[in-house]
C-alpha positions as CSV (number, residue, x, y, z in Angstrom):
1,X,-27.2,-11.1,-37.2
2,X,-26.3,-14.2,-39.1
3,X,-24.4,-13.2,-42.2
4,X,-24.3,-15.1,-45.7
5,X,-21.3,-15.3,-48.0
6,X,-21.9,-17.2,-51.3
7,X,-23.4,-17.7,-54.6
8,X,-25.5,-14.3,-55.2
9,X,-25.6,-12.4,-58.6
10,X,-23.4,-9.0,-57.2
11,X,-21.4,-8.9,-60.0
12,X,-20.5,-5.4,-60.2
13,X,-19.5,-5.2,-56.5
14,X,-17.2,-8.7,-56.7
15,X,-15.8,-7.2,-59.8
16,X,-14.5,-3.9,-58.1
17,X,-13.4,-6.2,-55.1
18,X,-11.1,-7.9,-57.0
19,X,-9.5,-4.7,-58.7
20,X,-9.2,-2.6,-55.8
21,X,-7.5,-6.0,-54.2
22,X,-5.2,-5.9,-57.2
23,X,-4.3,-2.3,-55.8
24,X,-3.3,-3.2,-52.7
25,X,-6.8,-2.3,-51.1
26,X,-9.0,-5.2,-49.3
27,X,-12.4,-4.0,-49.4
28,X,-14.9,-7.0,-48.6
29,X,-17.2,-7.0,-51.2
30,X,-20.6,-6.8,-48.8
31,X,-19.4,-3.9,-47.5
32,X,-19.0,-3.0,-51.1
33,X,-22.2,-4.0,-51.7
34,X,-23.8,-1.8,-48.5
35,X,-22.4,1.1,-50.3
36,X,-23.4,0.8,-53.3
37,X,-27.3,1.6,-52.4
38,X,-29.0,-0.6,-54.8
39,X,-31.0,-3.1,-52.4
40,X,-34.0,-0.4,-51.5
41,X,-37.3,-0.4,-52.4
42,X,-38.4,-1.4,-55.8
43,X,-38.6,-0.5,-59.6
44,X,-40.9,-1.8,-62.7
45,X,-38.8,-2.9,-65.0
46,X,-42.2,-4.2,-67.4
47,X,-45.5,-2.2,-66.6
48,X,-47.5,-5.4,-67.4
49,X,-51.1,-5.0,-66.0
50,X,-51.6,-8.6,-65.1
51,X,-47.9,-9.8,-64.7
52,X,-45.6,-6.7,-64.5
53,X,-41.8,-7.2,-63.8
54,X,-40.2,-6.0,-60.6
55,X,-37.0,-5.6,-59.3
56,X,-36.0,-4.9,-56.1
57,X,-33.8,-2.2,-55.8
58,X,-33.8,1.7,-56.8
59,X,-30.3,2.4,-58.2
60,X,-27.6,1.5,-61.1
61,X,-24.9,-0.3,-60.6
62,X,-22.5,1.7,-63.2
63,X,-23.6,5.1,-61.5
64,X,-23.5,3.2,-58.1
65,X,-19.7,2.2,-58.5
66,X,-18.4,5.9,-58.8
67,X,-20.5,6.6,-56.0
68,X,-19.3,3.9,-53.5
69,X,-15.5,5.2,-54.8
70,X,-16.2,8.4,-54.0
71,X,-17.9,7.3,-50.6
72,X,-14.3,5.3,-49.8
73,X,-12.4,8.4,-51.0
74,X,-10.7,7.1,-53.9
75,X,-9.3,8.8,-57.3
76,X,-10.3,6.7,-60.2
77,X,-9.9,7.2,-64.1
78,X,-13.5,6.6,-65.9
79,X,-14.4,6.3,-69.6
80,X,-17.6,5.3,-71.2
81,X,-19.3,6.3,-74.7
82,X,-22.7,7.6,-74.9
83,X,-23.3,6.6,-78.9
84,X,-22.0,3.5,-80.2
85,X,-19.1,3.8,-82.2
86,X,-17.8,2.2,-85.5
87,X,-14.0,2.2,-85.1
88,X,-12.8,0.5,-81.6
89,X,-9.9,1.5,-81.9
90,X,-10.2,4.7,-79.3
91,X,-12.2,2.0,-76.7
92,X,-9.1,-0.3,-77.3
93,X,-6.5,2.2,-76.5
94,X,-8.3,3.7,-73.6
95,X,-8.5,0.1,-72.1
96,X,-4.7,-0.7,-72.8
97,X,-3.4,2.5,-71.0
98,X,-5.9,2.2,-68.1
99,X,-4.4,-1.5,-67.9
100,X,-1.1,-0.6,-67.5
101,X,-2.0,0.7,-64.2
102,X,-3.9,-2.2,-62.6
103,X,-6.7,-4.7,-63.8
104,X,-10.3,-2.8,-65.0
105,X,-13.9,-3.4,-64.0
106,X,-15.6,-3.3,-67.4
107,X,-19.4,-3.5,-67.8
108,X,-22.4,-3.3,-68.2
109,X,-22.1,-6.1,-70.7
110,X,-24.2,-8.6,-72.3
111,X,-23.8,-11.7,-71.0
112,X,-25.7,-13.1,-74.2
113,X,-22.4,-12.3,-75.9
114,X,-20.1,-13.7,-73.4
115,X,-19.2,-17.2,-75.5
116,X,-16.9,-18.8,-72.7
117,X,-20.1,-19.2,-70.3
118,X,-21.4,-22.2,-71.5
119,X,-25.0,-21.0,-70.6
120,X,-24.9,-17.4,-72.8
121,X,-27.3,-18.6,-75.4
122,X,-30.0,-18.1,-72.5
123,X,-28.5,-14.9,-70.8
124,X,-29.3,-12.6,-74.0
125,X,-29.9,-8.8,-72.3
126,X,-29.0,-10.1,-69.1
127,X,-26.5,-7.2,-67.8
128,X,-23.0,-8.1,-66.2
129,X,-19.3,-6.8,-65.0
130,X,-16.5,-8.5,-65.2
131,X,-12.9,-6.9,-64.0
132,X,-10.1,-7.0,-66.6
133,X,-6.4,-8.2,-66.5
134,X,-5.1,-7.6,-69.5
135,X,-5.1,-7.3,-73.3
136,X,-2.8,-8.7,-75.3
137,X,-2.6,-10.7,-79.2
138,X,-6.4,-9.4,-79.6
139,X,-7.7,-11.2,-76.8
140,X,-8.9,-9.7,-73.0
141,X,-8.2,-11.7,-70.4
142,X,-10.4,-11.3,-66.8
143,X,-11.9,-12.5,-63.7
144,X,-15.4,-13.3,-64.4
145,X,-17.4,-13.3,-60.9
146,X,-20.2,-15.3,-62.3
147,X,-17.6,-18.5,-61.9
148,X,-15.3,-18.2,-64.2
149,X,-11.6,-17.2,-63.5
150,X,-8.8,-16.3,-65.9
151,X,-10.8,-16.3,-68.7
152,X,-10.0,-14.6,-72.2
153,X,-12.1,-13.7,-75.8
154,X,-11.6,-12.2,-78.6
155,X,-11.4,-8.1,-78.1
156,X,-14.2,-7.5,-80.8
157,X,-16.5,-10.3,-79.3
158,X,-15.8,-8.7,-76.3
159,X,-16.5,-5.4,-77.6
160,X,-19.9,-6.5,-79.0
161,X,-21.0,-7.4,-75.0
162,X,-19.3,-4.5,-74.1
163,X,-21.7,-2.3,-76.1
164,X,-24.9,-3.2,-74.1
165,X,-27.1,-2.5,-76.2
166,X,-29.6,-4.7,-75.2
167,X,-29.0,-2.7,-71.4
168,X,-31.9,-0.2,-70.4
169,X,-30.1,1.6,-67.8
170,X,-26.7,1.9,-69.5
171,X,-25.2,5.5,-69.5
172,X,-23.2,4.5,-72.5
173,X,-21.3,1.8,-73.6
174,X,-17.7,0.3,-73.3
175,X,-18.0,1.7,-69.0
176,X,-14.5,0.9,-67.6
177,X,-13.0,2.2,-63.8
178,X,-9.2,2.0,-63.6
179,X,-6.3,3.9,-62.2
180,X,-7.5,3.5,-58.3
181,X,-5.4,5.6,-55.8
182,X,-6.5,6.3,-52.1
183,X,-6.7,10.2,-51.9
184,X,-8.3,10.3,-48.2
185,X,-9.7,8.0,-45.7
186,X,-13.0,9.4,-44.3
187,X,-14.0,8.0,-41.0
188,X,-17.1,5.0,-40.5
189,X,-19.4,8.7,-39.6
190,X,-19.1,10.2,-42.8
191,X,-19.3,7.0,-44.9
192,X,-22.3,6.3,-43.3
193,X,-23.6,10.4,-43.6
194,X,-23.2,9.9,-47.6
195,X,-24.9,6.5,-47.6
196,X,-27.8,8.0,-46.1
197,X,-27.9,10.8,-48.3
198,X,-27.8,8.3,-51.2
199,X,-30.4,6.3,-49.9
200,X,-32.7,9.0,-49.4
201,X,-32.6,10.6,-52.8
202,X,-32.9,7.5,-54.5
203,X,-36.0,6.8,-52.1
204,X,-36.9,10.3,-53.2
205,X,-36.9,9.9,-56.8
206,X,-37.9,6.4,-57.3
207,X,-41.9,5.4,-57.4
208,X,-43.5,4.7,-54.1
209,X,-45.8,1.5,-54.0
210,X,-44.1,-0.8,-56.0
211,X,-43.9,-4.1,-53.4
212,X,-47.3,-3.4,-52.5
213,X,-49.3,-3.5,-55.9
214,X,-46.9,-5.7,-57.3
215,X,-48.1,-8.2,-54.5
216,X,-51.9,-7.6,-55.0
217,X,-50.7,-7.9,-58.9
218,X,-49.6,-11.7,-57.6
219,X,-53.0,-12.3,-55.3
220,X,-55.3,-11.6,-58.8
221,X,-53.4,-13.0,-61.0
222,X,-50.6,-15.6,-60.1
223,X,-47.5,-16.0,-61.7
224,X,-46.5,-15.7,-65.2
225,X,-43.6,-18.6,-66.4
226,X,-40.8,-15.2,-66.4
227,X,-41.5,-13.9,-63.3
228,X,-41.5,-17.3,-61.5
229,X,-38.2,-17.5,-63.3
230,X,-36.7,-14.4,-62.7
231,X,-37.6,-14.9,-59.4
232,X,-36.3,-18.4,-58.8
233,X,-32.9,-18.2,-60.0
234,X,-32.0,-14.1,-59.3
235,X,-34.6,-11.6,-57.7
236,X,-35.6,-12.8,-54.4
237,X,-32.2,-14.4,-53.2
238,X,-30.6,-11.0,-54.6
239,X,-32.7,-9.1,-52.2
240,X,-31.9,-11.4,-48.9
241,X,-28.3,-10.5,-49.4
242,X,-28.9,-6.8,-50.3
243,X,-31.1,-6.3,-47.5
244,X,-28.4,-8.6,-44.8
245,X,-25.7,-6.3,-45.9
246,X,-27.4,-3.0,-45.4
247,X,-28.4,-4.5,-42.3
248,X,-24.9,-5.0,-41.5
249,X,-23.5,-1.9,-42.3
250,X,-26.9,0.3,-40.7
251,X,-26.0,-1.8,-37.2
252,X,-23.2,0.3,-35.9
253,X,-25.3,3.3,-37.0
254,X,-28.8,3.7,-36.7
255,X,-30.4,0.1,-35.0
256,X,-33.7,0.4,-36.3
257,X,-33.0,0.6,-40.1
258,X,-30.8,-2.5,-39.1
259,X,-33.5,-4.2,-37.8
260,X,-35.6,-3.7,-40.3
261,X,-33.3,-4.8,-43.1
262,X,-32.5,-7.6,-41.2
263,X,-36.2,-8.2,-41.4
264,X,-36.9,-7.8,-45.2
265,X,-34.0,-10.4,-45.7
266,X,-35.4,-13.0,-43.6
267,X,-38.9,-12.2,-45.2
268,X,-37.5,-12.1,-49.2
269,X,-36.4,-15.5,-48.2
270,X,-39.4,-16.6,-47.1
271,X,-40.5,-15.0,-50.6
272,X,-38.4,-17.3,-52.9
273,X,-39.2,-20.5,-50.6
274,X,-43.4,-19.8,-51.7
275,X,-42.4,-18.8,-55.2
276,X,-40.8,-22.3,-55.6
277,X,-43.8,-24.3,-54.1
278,X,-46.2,-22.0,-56.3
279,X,-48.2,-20.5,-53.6
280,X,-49.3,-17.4,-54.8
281,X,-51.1,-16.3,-52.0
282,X,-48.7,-16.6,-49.3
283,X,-46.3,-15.1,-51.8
284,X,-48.2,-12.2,-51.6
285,X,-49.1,-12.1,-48.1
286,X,-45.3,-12.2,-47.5
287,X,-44.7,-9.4,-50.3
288,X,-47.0,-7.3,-48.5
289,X,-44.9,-7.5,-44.9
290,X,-42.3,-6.5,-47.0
291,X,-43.4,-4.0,-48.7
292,X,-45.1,-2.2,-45.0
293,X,-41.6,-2.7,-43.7
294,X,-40.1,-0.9,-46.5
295,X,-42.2,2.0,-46.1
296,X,-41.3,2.5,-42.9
297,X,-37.8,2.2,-43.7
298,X,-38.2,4.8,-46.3
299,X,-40.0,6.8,-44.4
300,X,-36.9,6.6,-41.8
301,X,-34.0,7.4,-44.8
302,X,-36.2,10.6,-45.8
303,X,-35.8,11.7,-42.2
304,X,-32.4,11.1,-41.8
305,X,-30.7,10.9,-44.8
């Protein structure tokens, strides 16, 4: 198994890396990311009849961080606001005294909000973490994973990306992790127990089909300019590494889920290669390879999760 490290949109998992680093604890952000669940199967993000929007994974990343803490057997402080608020001032304090312990992964935001990247006025609703080093004069200052270290904005400008409104999956806004402490150490068995359970209930409660008619969706009716897009620049790459890290983390474990993920990588690269030379067809021939192996590998994490 060849492995890839690079530029890939796992913002969330790079942004807890860095904190728990800050802590004293090296955790590799792929195996972060293998924990974290979200690479399975597939969800509709717009139920267009002709063009619908998919993305390829089943999960959150907000409710996947706590998980993949838990998982790892950490203590963590948490804090996030179902309504939006008015007065800041509890969402300012509760991010200074988290602070004093250690450096804060903060998100979802809006990275239409985000003024420092010099490409947010064409990232409106397009969700992202960041991890948090400090607060000080009315300014945060953080680690950006999206290229951009040591960075700092103005508190309320960071507030209004903080809010994620424009988020559909958001539990609330102004989601922060701090405080981390290692309470236990569970063994490479039970990580990969709790992994399993995770990915079966996801597989469970997510919709069953998705690759297959979203392919057929592609053989009728092509492409539409936002999902060649989407694709292009974050879907399909997204997915190879998602898939190559479950794959690496399944191979001490169970060899045939490996395999398999190992399989869908190599195949969603194949994807973005036939998206960028506009052939629809073999697009969805290779859609459709992906999504019979990702039946079967369902069909394995409901047995054995």
């Amino acid at each position: 198994m060849s492995m890839y490290f690079g530029d890939v949109s796992l913002c969330y998992t790079n942004s807890l890396a860095m904190a728990l680093d800050s802590f004293g604890f090296d955790v590799r952000p792929e195996y972060l990311e293998a924990l974290m669940v979200m690479g399975n199967g597939a969800s509709i993000m717009k139920d267009d009849p002709r063009h619908p929007l998919v993305f390829f994974d089943n999960g959150e990343p907000d409710v996947s961080i706590s998980n993949c803490l838990g998982i790892l057997g950490f203590a963590w402080e948490e804090f996030f606001v179902e309504e939006p608020v008015a007065d800041l001032a509890e969402v300012r304090d509760r991010l200074t005294c988290m602070l004093e312990k250690g450096p804060v992964v903060a998100g979802p935001l809006d990275m239409g909000l985000l003024t420092y990247n010099p490409n947010y006025q064409g990232l409106g609703g397009v969700d992202h973490f960041v991890c948090v080093l400090g607060l000080d004069g009315g300014r945060v200052h953080l680690h950006d994973p999206a290229g951009f270290p040591y960075m700092s904005i103005d508190f309320d400008d960071f507030a209004k990306a903080w809010q994620a409104q424009a988020i559909s999956y958001r539990r609330g806004s102004f989601s922060m992790w701090g405080g981390f402490t290692r309470v236990r150490e569970p063994e490479g068995e039970e990580v990969y127990r709790e992994v399993s359970s995770i990915m079966r209930k996801r597989y469970e409660a997510g919709e069953a089909g998705v690759i297959r008619s979203y392919a057929e969706a592609i053989r009728h009716n092509g492409m539409s300019p936002q999902q060649k897009g989407i694709h292009q620049y974050f879907s399909f790459r997204l997915a190879a590494a998602r898939s190559l890290y479950a794959a690496r983390f399944l191979a001490d474990h169970d060899a045939e889920r490996a395999q398999i993920k190992e399989r869908i990588a190599s195949l969603f690269g194949q994807a973005h290669l036939h998206n960028l030379t506009e052939d629809n067809l073999a697009l969805a021939d290779t859609l459709g390879r992906i999504a019979e192996l990702d039946d079967r590998f369902r069909e394995l994490c409901i047995l054995r999760g």
